[in-house]
Backbone as CSV, one residue per row, in Angstrom:
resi,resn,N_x,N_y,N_z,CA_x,CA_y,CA_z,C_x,C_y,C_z
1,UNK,3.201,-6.096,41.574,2.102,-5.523,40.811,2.353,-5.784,39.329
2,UNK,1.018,-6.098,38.279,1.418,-6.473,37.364,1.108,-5.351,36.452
3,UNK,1.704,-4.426,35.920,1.694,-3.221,35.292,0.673,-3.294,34.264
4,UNK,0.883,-4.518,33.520,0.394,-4.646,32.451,-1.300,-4.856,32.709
5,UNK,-1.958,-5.240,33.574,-3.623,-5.146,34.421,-3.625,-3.988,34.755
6,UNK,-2.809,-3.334,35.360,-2.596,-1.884,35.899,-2.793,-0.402,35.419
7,UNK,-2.396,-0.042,34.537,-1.747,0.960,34.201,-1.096,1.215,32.654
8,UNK,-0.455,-0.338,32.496,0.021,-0.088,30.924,-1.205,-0.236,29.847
9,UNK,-0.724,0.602,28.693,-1.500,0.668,27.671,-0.597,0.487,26.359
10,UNK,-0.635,-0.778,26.191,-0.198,-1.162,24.666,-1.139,-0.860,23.616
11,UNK,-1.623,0.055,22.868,-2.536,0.502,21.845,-2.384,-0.438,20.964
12,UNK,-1.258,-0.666,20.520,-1.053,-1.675,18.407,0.460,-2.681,19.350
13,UNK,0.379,-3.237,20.716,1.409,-4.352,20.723,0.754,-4.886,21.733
14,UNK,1.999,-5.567,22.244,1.502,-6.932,23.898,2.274,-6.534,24.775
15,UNK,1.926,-6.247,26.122,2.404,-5.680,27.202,3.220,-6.877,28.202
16,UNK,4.522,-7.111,27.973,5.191,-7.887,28.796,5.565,-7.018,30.786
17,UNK,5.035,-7.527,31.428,5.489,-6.725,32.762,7.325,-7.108,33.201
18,UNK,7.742,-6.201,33.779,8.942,-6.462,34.012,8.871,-5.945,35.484
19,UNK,9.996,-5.801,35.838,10.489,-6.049,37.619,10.213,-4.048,37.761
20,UNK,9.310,-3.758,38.571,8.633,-2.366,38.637,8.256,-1.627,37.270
21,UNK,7.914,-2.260,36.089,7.111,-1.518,34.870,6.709,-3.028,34.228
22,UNK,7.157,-1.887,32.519,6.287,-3.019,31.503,6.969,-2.383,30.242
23,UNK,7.151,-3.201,29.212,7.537,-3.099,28.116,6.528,-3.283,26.860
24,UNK,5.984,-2.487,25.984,5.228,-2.775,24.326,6.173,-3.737,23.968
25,UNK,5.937,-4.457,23.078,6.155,-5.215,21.533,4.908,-5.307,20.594
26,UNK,5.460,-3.976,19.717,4.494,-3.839,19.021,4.327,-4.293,17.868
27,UNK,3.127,-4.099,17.361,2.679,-4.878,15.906,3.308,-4.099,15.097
28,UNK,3.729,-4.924,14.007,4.290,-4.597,12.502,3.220,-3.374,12.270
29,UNK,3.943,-2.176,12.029,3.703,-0.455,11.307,3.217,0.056,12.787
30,UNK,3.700,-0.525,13.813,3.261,1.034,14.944,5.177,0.716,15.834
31,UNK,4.888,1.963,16.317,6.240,2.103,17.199,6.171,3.325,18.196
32,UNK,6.800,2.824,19.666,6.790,3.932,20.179,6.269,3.167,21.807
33,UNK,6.880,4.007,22.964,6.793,2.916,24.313,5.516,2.342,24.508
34,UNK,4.630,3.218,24.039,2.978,2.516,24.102,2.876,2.232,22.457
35,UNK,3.199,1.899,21.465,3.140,1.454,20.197,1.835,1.644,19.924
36,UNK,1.899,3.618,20.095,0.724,4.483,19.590,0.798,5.212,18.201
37,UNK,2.463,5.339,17.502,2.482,6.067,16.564,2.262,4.796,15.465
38,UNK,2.081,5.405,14.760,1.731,4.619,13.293,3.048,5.153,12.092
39,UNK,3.783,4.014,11.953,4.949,3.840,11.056,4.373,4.149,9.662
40,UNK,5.072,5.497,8.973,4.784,5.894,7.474,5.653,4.942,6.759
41,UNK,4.920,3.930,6.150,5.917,3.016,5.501,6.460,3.281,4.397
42,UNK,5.505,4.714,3.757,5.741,5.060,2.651,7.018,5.972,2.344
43,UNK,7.080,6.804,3.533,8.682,7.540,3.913,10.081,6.891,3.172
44,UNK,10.494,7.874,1.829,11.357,7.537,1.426,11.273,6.296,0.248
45,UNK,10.585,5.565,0.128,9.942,4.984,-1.024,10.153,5.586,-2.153
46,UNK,9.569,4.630,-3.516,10.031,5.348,-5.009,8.657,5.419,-5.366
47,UNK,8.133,6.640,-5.893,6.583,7.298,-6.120,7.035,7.538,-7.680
48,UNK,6.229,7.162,-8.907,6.126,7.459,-10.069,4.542,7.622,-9.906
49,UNK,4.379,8.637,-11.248,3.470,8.511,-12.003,3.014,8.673,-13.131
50,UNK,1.443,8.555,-13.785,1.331,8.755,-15.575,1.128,10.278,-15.461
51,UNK,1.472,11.010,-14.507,1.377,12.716,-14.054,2.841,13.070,-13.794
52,UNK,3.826,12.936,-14.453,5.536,12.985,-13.353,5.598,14.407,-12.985
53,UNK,5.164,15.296,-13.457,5.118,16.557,-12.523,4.178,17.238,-11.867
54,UNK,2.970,16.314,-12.398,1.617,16.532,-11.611,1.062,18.503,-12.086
55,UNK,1.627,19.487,-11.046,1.410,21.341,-11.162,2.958,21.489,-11.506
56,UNK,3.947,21.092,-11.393,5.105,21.288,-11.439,5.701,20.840,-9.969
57,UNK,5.448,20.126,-9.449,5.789,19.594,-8.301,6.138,17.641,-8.570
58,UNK,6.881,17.492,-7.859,7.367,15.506,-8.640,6.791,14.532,-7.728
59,UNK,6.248,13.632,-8.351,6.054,12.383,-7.446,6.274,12.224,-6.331
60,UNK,8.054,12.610,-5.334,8.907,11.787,-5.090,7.978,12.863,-3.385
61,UNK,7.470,13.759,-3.417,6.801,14.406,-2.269,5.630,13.956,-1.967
62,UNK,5.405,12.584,-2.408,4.266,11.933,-1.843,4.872,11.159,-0.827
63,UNK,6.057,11.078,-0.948,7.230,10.098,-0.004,8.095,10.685,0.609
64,UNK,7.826,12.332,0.889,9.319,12.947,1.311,9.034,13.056,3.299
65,UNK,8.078,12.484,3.439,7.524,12.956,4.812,7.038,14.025,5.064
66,UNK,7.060,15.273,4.328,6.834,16.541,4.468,5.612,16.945,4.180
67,UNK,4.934,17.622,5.320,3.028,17.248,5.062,3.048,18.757,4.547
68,UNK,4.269,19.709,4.553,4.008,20.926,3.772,4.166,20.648,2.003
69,UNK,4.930,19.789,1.531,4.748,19.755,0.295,3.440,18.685,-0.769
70,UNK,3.226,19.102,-1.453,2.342,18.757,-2.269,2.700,17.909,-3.615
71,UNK,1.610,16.946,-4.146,1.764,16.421,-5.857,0.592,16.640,-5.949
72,UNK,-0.108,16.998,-6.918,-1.258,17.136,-7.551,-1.487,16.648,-9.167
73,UNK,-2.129,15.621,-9.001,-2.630,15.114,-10.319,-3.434,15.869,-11.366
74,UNK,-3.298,15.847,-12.912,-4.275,16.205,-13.529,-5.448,14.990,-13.565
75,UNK,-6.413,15.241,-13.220,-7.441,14.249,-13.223,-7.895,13.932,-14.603
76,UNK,-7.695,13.141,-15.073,-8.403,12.413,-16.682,-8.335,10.559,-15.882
77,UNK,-9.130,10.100,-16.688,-9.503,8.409,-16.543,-7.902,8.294,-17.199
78,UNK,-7.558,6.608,-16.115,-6.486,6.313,-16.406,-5.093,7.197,-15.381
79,UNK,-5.511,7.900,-14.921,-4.808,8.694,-13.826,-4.027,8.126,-12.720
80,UNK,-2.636,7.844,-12.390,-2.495,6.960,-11.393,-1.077,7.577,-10.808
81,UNK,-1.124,6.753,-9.487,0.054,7.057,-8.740,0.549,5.674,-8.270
82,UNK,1.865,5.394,-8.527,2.596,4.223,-7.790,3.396,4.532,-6.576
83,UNK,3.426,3.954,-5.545,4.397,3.820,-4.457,4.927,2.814,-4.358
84,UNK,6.475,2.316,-4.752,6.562,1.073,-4.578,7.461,0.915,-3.119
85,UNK,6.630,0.230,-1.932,7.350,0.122,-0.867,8.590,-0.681,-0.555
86,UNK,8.638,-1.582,-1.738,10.170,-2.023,-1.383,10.109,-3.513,-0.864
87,UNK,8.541,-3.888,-0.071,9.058,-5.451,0.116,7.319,-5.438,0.595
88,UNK,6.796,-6.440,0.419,5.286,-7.047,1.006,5.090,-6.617,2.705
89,UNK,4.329,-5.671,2.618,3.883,-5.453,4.109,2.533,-5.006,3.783
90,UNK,1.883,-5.236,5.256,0.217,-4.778,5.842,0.528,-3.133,5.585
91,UNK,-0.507,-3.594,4.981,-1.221,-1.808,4.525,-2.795,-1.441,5.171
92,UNK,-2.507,-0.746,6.660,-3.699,-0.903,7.162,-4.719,1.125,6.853
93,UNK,-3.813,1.702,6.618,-4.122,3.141,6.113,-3.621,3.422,4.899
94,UNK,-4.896,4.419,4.468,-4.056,5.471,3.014,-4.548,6.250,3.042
95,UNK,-3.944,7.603,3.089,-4.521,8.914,3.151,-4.227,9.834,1.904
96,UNK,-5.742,10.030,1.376,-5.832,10.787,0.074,-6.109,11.995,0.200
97,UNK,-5.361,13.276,0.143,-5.751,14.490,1.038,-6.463,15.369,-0.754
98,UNK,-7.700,16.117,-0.133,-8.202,16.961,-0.790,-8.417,16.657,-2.396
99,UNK,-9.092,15.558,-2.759,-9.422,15.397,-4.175,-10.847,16.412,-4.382
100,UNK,-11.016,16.260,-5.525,-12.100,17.450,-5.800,-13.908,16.579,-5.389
101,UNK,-14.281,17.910,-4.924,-15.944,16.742,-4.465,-16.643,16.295,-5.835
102,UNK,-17.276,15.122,-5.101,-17.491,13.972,-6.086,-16.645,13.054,-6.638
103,UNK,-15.279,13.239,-6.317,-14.334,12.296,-7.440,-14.772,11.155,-6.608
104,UNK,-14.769,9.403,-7.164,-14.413,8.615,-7.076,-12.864,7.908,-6.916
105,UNK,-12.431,8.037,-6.167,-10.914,7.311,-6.282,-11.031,5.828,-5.423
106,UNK,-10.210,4.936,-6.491,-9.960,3.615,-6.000,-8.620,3.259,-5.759
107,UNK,-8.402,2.844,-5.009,-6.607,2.629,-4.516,-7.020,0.713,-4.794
108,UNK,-5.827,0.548,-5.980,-5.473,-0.849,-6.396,-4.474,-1.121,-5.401
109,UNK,-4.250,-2.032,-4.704,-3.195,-3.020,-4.237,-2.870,-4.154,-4.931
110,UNK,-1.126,-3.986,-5.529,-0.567,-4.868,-6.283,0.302,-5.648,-4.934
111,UNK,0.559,-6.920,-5.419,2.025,-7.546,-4.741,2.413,-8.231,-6.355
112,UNK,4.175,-7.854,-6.622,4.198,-8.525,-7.665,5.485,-8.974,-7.371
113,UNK,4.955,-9.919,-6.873,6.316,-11.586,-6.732,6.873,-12.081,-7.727
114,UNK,5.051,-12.209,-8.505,5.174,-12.888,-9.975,5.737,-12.286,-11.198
115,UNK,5.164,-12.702,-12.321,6.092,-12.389,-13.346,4.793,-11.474,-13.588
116,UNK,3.564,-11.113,-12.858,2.279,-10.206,-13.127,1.920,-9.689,-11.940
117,UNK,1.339,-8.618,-11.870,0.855,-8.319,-10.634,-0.213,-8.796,-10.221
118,UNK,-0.242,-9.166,-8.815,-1.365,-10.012,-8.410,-2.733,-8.726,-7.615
119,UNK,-3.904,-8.616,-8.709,-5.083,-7.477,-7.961,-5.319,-8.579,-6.546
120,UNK,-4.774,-7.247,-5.950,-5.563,-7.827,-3.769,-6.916,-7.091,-3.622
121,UNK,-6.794,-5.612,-3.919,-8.215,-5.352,-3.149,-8.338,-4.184,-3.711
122,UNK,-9.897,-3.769,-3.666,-9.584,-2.022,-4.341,-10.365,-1.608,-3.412
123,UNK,-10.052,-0.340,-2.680,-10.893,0.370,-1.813,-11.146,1.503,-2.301
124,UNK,-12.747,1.711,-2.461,-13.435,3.228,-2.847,-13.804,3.665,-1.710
125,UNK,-13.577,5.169,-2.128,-14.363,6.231,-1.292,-14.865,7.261,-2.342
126,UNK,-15.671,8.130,-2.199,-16.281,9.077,-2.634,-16.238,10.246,-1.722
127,UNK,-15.561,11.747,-2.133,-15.311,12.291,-1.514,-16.092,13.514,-1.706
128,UNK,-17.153,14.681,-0.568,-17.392,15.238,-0.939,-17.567,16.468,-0.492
């Protein structure tokens, strides 16, 4: 029986069958026997910003994994947050929790190989 027609469910990989099951190999940022969880790439990363204490809370809890702690920006134009992940990877999520209704926020994607950062893409949302 071939598990993988059967029964297996690779969500984010490719289902190899083996001798009575099946094995994921999953895509780059998921992990897990059905490569259902989604890898926080941002976990542990270096977070600055033009806010470094934001309410009195630091950057570095945008990266601590901990969905109980908080950074909160003062909002003025020019307002920003860096995450620098450490090496060029797919960035297929970003989660901006609780900005105030109506804000506009645009998330810039840099890669800087170069001696400049290269603009990839800006994604808006409007939140309300």
């Amino acid at each position: 029986v071939d598990e993988c027609t059967v029964s297996a469910n690779c969500v984010h990989g490719t289902c190899s069958n083996t001798d009575g099951g099946y094995t994921c190999t999953c895509e780059n940022g998921y992990t897990g026997t059905q490569c259902d969880t989604d890898v926080n790439r941002a976990d542990g990363s270096t977070a600055t910003s033009s806010n470094p204490e934001g309410d009195g809370d630091p950057p570095s809890n945008l990266v601590d994994g901990d969905n109980s702690t908080t950074f909160t920006l003062t909002y003025s134009n020019d307002t920003w947050v860096m995450i620098d992940l450490g090496e060029e990877i797919a960035v297929n999520h970003v989660e901006i929790c609780s900005p105030p209704p109506g804000t506009d926020i645009d998330v810039e994607i840099y890669i800087e190989n170069s001696d400049t950062p290269t603009y990839e893409e800006t994604l808006c949302a409007e939140f309300s």
